[in-house]
N, C-alpha and C positions, 0 to 999 in steps of 0.2 A: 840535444834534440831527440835523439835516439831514449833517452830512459823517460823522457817526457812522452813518446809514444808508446815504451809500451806501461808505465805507471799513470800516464794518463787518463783522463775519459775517453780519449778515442778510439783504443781496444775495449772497453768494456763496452759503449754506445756500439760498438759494430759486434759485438759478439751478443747484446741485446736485444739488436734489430734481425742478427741471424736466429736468433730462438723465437722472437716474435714473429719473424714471417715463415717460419718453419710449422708454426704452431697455427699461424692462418692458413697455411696450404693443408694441413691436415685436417681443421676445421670444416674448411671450406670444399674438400676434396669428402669429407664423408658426406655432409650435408646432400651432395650433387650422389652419392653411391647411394645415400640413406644408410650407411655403415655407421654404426652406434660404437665399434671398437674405434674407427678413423677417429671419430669427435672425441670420443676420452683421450686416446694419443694425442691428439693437440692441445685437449684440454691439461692434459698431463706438461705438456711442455711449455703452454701459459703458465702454468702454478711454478715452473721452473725459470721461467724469464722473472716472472716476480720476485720469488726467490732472490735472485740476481742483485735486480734491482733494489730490493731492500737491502741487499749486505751493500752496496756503491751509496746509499742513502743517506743509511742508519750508521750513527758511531758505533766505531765498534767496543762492546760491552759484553759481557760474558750471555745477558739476556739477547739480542741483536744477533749471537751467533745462535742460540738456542732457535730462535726465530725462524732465524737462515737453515738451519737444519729441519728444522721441520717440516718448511713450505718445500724443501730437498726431498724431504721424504713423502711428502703427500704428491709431492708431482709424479715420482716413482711410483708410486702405488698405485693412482690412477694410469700411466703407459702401462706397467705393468698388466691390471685386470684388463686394460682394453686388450693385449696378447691374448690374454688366458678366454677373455671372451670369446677372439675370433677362433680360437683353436675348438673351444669345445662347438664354437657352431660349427664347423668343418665336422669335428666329430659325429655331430649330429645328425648331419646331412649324409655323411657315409654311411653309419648306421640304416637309415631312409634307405638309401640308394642298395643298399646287403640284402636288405626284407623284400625292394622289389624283388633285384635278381634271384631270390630266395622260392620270391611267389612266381615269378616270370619261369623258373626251371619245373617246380611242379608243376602249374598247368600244363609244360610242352613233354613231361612225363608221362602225364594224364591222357594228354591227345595221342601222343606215341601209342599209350597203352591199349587205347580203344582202336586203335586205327590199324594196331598189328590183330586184336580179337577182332575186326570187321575182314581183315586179308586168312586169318586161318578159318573164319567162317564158309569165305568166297575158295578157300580149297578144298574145305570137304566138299560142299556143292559140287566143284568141282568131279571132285573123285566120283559121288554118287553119280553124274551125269555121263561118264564113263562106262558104267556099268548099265545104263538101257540107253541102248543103240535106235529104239523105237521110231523116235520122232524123226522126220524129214530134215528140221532145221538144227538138229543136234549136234553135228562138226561143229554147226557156223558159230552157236552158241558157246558152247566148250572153247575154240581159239578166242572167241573175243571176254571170255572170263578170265583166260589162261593172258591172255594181253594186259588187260585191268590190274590183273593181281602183280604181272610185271612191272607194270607203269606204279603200284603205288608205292612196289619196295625200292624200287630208285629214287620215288621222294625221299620217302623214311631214310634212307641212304644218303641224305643229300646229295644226290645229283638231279639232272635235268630231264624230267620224266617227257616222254618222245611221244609224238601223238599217237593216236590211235588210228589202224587201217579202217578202210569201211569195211563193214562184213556184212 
């Protein structure tokens, strides 16, 4: 009973039905992603269930094994590029994702840069407002620049720029 189980049809019908539904869930799981590697994988592992089934079929014949090797290797070669597919989209998408953070760092170089040339603007002013004492409202002016310019380098600093007094 035992060599009749495993020389029988009953190991190959259940090792059949494992490729066959293995190769539906992959199908049917790309389909549902719209993943075009998932459907060759399955499609891959259809052309291996055939496979299969042709060698359980077919007498066996020197051509019948040629046969059998080739639907072997064509199911291979299709899992195989479905791999090599998903990989270079991954590829491609990290690539994508490089050029942002690429473009995302220059811009916030760029606004660094104008934003420190807008703060050593706001200190010469400074200084020269220092030097004529003239105007009435000149302290109030000078602390509340002298505030500003503190407030912006603690952005630039990343920290938590603190409000401003009224002056």
């Amino acid at each position: 009973a035992m060599r009749w189980l495993v020389d029988g049809p009953v190991l190959t019908v259940a090792a059949l039905s494992g490729w066959t539904a293995a190769a539906a869930v992959f199908v049917a799981d790309g389909f549902r992603r719209r993943s075009r590697p998932r459907i060759r994988l399955g499609l891959g592992l259809v052309v291996l269930a055939v496979g299969q089934l042709y060698r359980v079929a077919a007498p066996t014949t020197p051509e019948s094994n040629l046969v059998f090797g080739g639907l072997r290797l064509v199911g291979l070669l299709i899992a195989v590029r479905s791999v090599e597919s998903a990989q270079w989209r991954q590829q491609e998408e990290l690539a994508t994702a490089a050029l942002h953070m690429g473009r995302a760092q220059e811009a916030a170089t760029e606004r660094d840069h104008e934003l420190r040339n807008g703060l050593a603007g706001l200190a010469g002013i400074t200084h020269l407002l220092s030097n004529d004492t003239s105007s009435p409202h000149h302290e109030r002016l000078k602390h509340a620049v002298l505030a500003e310019l503190g407030r912006l380098h603690a952005l630039l600093d990343g920290g938590q720029p603190e409000a401003l007094p009224d002056f």
